[in-house]
C-alpha positions as semicolon CSV with decimal commas, in nm:
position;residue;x (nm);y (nm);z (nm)
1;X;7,803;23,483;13,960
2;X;7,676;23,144;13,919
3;X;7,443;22,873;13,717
4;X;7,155;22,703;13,947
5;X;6,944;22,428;13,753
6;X;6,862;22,632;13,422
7;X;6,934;22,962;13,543
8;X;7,269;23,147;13,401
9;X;7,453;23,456;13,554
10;X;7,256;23,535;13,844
11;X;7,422;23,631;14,184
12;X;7,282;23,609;14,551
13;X;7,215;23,890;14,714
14;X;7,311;23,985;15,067
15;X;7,108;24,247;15,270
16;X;7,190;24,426;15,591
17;X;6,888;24,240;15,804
18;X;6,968;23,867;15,840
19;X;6,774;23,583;16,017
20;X;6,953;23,637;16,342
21;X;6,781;23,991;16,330
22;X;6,485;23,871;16,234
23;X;6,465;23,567;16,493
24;X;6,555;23,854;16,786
25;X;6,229;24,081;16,671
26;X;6,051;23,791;16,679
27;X;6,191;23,662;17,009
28;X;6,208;23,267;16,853
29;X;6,411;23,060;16,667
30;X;6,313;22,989;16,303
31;X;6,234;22,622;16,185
32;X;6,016;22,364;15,987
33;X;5,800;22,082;16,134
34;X;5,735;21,853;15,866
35;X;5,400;21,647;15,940
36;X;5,397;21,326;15,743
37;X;5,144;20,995;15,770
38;X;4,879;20,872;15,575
39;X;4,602;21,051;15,457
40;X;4,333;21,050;15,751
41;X;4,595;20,998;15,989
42;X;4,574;21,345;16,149
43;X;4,838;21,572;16,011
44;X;4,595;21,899;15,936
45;X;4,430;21,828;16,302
46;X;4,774;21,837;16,467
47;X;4,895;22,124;16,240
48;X;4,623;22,382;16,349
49;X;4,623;22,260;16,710
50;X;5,024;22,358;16,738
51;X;4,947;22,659;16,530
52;X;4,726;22,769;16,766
53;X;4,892;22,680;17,079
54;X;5,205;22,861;16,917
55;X;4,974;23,137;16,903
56;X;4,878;23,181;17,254
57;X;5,207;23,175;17,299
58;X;5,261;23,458;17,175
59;X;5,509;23,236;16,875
60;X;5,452;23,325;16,508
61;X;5,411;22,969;16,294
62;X;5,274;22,950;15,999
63;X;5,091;22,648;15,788
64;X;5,198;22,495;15,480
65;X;4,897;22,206;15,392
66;X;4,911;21,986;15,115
67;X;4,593;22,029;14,971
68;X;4,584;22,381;15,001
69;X;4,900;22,465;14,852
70;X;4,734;22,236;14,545
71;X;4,465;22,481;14,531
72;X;4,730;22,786;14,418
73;X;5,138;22,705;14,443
74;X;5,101;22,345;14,319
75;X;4,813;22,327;14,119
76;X;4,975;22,285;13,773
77;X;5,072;21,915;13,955
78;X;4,919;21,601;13,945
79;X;4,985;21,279;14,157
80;X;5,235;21,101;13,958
81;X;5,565;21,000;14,107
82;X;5,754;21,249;13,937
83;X;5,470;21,507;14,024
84;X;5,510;21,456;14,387
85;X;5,821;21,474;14,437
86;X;5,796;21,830;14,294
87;X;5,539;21,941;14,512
88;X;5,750;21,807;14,790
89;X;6,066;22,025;14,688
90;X;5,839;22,332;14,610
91;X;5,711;22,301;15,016
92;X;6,075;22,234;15,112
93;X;6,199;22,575;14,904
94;X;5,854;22,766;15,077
95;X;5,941;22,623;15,400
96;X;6,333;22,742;15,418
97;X;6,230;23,056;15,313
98;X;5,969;23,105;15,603
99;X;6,229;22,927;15,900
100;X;6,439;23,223;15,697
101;X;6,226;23,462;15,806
102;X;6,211;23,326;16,199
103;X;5,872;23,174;16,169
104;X;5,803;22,850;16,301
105;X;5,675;22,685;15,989
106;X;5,452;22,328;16,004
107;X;5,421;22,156;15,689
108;X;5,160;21,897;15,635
109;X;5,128;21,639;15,366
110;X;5,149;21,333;15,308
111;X;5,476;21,317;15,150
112;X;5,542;20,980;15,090
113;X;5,842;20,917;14,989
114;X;6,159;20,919;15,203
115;X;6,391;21,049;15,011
116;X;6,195;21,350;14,889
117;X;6,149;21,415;15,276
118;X;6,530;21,381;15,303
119;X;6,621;21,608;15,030
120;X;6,381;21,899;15,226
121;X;6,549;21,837;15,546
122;X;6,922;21,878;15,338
123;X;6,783;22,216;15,305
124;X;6,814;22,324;15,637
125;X;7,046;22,268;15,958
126;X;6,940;21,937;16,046
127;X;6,842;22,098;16,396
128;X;6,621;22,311;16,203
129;X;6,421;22,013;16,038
130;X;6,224;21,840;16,279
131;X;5,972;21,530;16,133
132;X;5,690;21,390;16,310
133;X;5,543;21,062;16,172
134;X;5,165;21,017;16,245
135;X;5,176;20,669;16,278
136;X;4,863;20,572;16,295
137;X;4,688;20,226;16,140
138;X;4,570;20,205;15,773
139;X;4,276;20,066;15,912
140;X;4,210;20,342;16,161
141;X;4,259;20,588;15,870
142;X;4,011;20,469;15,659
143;X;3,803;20,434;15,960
144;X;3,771;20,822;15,984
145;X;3,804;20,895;15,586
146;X;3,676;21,233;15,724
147;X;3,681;21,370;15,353
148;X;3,498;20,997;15,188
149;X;3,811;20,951;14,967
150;X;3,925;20,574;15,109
151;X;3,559;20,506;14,980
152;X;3,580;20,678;14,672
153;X;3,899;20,502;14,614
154;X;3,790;20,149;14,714
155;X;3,468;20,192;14,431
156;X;3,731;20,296;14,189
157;X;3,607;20,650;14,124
158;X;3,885;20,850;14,208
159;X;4,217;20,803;13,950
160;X;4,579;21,008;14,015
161;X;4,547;21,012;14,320
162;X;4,711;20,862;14,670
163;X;4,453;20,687;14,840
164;X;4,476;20,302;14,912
165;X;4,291;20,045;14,701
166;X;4,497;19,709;14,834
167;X;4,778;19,699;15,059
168;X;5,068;19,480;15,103
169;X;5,246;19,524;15,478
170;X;5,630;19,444;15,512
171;X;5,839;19,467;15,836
172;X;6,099;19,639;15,788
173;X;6,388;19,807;16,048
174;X;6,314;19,788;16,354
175;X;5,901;19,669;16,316
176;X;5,802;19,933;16,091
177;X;5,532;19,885;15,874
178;X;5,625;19,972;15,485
179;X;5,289;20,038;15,280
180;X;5,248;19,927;14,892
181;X;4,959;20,148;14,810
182;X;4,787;20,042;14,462
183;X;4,581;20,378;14,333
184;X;4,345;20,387;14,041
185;X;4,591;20,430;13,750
186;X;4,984;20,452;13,972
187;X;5,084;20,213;14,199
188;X;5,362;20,417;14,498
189;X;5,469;20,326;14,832
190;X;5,431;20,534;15,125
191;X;5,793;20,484;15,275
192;X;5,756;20,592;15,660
193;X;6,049;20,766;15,887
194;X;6,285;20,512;16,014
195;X;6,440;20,498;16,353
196;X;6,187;20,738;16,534
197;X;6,277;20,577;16,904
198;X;6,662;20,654;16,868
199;X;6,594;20,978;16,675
200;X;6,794;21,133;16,402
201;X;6,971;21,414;16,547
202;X;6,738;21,448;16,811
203;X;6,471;21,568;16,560
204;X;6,227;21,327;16,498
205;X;5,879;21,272;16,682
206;X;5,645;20,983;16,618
207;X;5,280;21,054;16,712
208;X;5,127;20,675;16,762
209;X;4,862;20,475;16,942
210;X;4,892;20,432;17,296
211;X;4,735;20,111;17,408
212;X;4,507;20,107;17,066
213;X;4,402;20,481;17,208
214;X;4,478;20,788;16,958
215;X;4,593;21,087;17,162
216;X;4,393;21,362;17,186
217;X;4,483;21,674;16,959
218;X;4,613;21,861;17,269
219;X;4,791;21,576;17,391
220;X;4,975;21,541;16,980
221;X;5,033;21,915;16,994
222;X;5,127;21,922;17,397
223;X;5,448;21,692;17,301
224;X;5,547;21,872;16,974
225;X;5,557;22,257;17,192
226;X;5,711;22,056;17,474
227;X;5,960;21,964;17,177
228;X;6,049;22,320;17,051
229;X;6,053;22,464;17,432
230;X;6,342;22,200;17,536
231;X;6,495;22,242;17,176
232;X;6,467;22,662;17,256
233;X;6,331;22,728;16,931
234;X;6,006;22,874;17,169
235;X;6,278;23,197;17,232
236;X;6,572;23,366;17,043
């Protein structure tokens, strides 16, 4: 028996089928790919071209994205600070439960804070947790605006929510780039992964430019498979 956050007297339980089991009918290894960069910088593109190549793999994944979990789970939430990092632990608690299950599950949002990120990744075996930073240019991002929301922003007709107005650019460890994002109504800071070269625990993956060229979505996707064949998560 035991007390978790508000909740008195309530006991785990323990049933005969565990994730090993599950993980051997499914012939792969459970885990979470968290997909984190700006908005416009291609986390929903890379997220369905995985899924799918998982698929004709014969690998079951499934996709956790930002704004559609808003649209059900998360929809009581707004985009204060305090807001956000509760839709960032909900995904994290969704997220364990489906690596639980076996499933390769790819989570995509923005996520911007590092320590919310950090707390989802505490949820798992570190192997487990794998992050891959679309680093790709502010500029480039609002360059696309695929969905018009950089220009909404910029004429000041969208308020809550995290799209850039100004921007302030830091260097920080190692070269990265720390973003001061000023929104109609909240000012927050999108705080990307640090140390993606050396890797933390072998389980981080930056997607950048290449020369000033974007890869293609095949190419993003190619390297994060290539990732969970050599990590063996592709087989139990």
């Amino acid at each position: 028996m035991s007390t978790v956050g508000n909740s008195t007297n309530i006991f785990w339980q323990e049933c005969s089928v565990g994730k090993a089991e599950r993980q051997k009918l499914l012939n792969q290894k459970g885990c979470v790919l968290w997909i984190t960069g700006l908005s416009g910088s291609g986390k929903s593109t890379l997220a369905c071209t995985v899924g799918r190549e998982l698929h004709s793999k014969g690998n079951l994944s499934y996709i956790l994205d930002g704004d559609n979990l808003r649209h059900g789970l998360n929809k009581d939430l707004g985009f204060k600070a305090e807001d956000r990092t509760e839709n960032i632990r909900r995904v994290g608690e969704v997220a364990k439960l489906f690596a639980d299950a076996g499933l390769i599950c790819i989570a995509s949002l923005i996520s911007p804070y590092r320590k919310d990120r950090d707390s989802c990744r505490a949820m798992l075996p570190d192997a487990n947790f794998i992050e891959v930073f679309m680093n790709m240019p502010l500029e480039l991002c609002e360059q696309r605006d695929a969905k018009g929301l950089y220009k909404l922003a910029r004429a000041g007709k969208i308020k809550g929510m995290s799209f850039v107005l100004t921007m302030i650019r830091l260097i920080v460890n190692g070269g990265y780039n720390i973003f001061y994002l000023s929104f109609t109504g909240i000012d927050d800071p999108y705080e990307p992964p640090l140390n993606c070269e050396a890797s933390i625990q072998q389980t981080m993956i930056e997607i950048q430019q290449k020369d000033g060229v974007c890869p293609t979505p095949n190419d993003m996707a190619g390297e994060v498979v290539t990732y969970l064949e050599q990590k063996g998560f592709l087989q139990s």
